[in-house]
N, C-alpha and C positions, 0 to 999 in steps of 0.2 A: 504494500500500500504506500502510495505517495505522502510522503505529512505535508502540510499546510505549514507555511512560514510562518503562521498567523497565532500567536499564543493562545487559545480557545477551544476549549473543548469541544468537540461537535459530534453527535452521535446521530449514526445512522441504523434506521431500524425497519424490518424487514418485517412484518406481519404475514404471517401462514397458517390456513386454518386447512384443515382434510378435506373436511364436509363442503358438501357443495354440491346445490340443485344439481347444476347441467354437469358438474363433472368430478366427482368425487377423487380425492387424493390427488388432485391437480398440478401441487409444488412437485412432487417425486416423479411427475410424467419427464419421460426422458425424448431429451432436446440432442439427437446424434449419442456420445458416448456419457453423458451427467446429465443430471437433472435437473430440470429447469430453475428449481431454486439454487443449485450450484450455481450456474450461470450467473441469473442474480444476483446470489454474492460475489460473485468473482468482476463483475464486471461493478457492480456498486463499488467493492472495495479500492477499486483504481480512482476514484474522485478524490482530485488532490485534500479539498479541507475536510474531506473526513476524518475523525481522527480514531473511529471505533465504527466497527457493523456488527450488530447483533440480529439473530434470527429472533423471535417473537411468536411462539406457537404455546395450543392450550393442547396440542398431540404429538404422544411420545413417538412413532412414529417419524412426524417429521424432525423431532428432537433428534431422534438416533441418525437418520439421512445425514445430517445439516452437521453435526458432532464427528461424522466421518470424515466430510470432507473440511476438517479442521473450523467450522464455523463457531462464533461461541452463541450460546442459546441461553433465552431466557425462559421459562416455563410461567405462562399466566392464566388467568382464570377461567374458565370455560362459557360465564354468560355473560360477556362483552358482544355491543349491540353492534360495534366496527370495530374496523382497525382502527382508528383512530384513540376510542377508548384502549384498543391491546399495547399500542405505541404510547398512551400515555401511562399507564400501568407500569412500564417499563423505564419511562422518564422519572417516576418520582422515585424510584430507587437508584437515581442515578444521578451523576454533578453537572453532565454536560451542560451547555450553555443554552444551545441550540442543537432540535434535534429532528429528524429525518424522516418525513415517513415514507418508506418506498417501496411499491406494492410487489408483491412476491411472485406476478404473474407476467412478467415483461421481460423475459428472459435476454432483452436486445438492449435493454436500458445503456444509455449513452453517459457514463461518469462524468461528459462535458456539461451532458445538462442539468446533472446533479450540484456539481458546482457553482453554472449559472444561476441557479434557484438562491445559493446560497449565498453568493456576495453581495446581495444589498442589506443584505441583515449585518453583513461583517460592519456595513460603511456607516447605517444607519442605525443605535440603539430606538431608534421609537417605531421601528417596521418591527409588527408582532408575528406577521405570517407572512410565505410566502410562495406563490407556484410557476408555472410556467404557461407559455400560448404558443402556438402553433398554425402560420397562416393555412386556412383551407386553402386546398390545389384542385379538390374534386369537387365540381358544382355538387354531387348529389349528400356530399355534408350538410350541406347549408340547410336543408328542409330534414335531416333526420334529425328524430329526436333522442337517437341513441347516440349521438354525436355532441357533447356539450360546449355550446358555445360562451365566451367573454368576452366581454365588450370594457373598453381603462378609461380614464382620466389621462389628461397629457403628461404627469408624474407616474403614470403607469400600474395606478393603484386600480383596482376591479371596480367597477359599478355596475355590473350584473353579473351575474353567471344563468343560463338559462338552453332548456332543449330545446326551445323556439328559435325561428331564425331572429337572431340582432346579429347588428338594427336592423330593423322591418326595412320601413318604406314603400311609399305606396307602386315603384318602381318594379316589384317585384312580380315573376311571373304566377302565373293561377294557379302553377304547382308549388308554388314557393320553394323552387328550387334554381332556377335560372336569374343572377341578381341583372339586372337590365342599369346598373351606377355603377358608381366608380367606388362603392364602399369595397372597403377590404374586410373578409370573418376570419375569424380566430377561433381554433378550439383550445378548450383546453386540456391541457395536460396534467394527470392527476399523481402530480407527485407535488409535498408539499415541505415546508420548514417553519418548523416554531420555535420563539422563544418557551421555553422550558415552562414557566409561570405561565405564561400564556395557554401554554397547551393542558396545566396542571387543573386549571378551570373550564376548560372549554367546554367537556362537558357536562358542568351547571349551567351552561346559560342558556337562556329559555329557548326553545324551537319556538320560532317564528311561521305565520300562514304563508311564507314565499317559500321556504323551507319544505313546508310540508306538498305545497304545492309542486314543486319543481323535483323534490326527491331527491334537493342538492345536500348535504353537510355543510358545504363551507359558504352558505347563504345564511348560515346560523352566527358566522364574525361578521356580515354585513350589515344585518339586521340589528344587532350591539351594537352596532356604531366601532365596529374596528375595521381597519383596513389589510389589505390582502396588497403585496406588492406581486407584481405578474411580469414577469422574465419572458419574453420573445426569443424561442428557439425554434431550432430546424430538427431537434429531434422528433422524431415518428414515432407515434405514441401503438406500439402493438399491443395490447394485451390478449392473456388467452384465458376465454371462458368457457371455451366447448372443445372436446377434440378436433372439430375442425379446423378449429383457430391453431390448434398444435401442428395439424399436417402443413397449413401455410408459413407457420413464422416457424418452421422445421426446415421448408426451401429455403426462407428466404436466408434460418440462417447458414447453411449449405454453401448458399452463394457467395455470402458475405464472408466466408473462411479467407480466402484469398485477395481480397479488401482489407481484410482487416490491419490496424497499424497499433500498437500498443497506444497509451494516452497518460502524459504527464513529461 
């Protein structure tokens, strides 16, 4: 792992649960010769300011996978409502400053963009959260609503998060897919960074009707009146929720063996 020149603890943490609707024991699906959560960590672990990666599971299972391939693991409670709750679990046992959430299903995860995420917190002590966006390139983003879009402020702080396409406009075609202006969409990318305190409380603060509405979690800091800082990358957000999703980001990562360049 690369360190950070930056004196500051920073923990990065890795939530993994077995169970799962569409795909049960999903982290241990094998990506080529490891398992996806291998992967994961190995490629989390290359972000320069990380300064620790822990696994985050409530199943011994994935404890033992994750323990073989030298990962260190935390074991947490089994009726956590997200990861978010399992990554805070994990923070209040811990000193780090700022801490990572980064989901266990993204075996392509880019440690450039995990960095990005994380240096406006380094610059800034009053940024409490922070994530990433990602310009849409395929019009038929824009009108899914399994695609979440964010829309910033000129300081680059969130002012929505939402399935709907933003911004609207009346410009748009009947399918709400085809934008007919010159606006540019963003999704977002669900990887996130909080100050420690921040994230210690998060979840007491009240679920708001945008919240419930949207099905988002992090509509629940906007709605408090906290801000969300949002990092513009070109990472490609793959995640896998179904075998299918394994056979594709299986090629693609296939392909990308011989691309591939270390990072640091």
């Amino acid at each position: 792992m690369v360190k950070s020149s930056v004196r500051r603890k920073i923990l990065g943490v890795i939530p993994a649960r077995y169970t799962s609707s569409r795909f049960p024991g999903k982290p241990l699906a094998r990506i080529g010769s490891k398992s996806m959560l291998e992967h994961v960590f190995e490629r989390t672990s290359q972000a320069r300011y990380l300064t620790g990666v822990i696994v985050a599971t409530d199943d011994e299972r994935i404890a033992e996978a994750a323990r073989s391939f030298g990962a260190p693991v935390r074991m947490t409670r089994t009726d956590h409502l997200s990861g978010t709750d399992r990554v805070a679990e994990v923070a209040s046992a811990d000193t780090a400053e700022l801490v990572v959430n980064i989901q266990g299903d993204e075996p392509l995860i880019d440690p450039a963009a995990i960095d990005a995420a994380i240096l406006p917190l380094l610059h800034d002590d009053d940024i409490a959260m922070g994530t990433l966006k990602k310009r849409i390139e395929d019009p038929r983003e824009i009108g899914d609503p399994n695609v979440v879009k964010v829309v910033t402020d000129r300081a680059g702080n969130a002012i929505y998060f939402s399935r709907s396409t933003i911004p609207g406009g009346r410009d748009l075609s009947r399918a709400g897919l085809e934008p007919r202006s010159s606006a540019t969409y963003y999704k977002h990318v669900g990887l996130y960074v909080y100050r420690r305190d921040f994230l210690l409380g998060y979840s007491d603060l009240p679920v708001g009707p945008l919240e419930q509405a949207e099905r988002l979690e992090q509509l629940r800091a906007l709605e408090n009146g906290y801000s969300i800082r949002v990092v513009e990358t070109e990472y490609e957000s793959l995640g896998v929720d179904t075998p299918e999703d394994l056979e594709r980001v299986s090629k693609l990562f296939e392909a990308s063996i011989q691309l591939a360049k270390p990072y640091g």
